[in-house]
N, C-alpha and C positions, 0 to 999 in steps of 0.2 A: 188338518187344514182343507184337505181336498173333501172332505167329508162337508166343511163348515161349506165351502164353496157350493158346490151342487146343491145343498138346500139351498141356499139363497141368503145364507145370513152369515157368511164374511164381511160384508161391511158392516155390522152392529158390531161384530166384534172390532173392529177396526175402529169404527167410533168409539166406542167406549173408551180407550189408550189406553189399551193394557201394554207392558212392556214390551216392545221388540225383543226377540233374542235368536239369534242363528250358532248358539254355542251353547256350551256348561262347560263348567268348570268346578271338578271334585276335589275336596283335600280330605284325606283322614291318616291325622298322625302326622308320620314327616313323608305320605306320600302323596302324588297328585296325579291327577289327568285331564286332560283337555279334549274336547271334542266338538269338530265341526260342524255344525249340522247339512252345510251344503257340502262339505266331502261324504258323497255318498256313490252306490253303485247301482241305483234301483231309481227307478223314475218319479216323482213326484214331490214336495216344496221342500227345500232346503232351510225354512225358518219355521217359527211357529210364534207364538205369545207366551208371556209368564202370566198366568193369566190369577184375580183373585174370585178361588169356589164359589164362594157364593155371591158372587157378583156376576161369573157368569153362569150359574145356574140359574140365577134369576133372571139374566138377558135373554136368555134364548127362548123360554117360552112366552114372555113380553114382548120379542119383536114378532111373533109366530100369533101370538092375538093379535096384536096391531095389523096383521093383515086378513086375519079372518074377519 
């Protein structure tokens, strides 16, 4: 995320609507785990996108023309 921000193209991903998500959630078998993304101990965004490949492989260098 911090990486999308300083380029300058957090908001196409944002536009786009890719999934919010600030967690996951594993199961395999009968066991599971949870995890926060903003319980964290290191500085920087506590969410991210679930994002679909080739949707955003194909955004990023399309909004990256659209400004050239």
């Amino acid at each position: 995320m911090t990486y999308l921000e300083e380029a300058g193209m957090l908001q196409a991903v944002v536009e786009a609507g890719f999934q919010y998500k600030n967690g996951a959630h594993f199961i395999y078998r009968d066991q599971s785990s949870s995890f926060d993304f903003r319980d964290k101990h290191s500085p920087g965004w506590g969410t991210t996108y679930q994002v679909e490949h080739a949707v955003f492989d194909d955004l990023l260098p399309m909004r990256c023309k659209a400004w050239c």
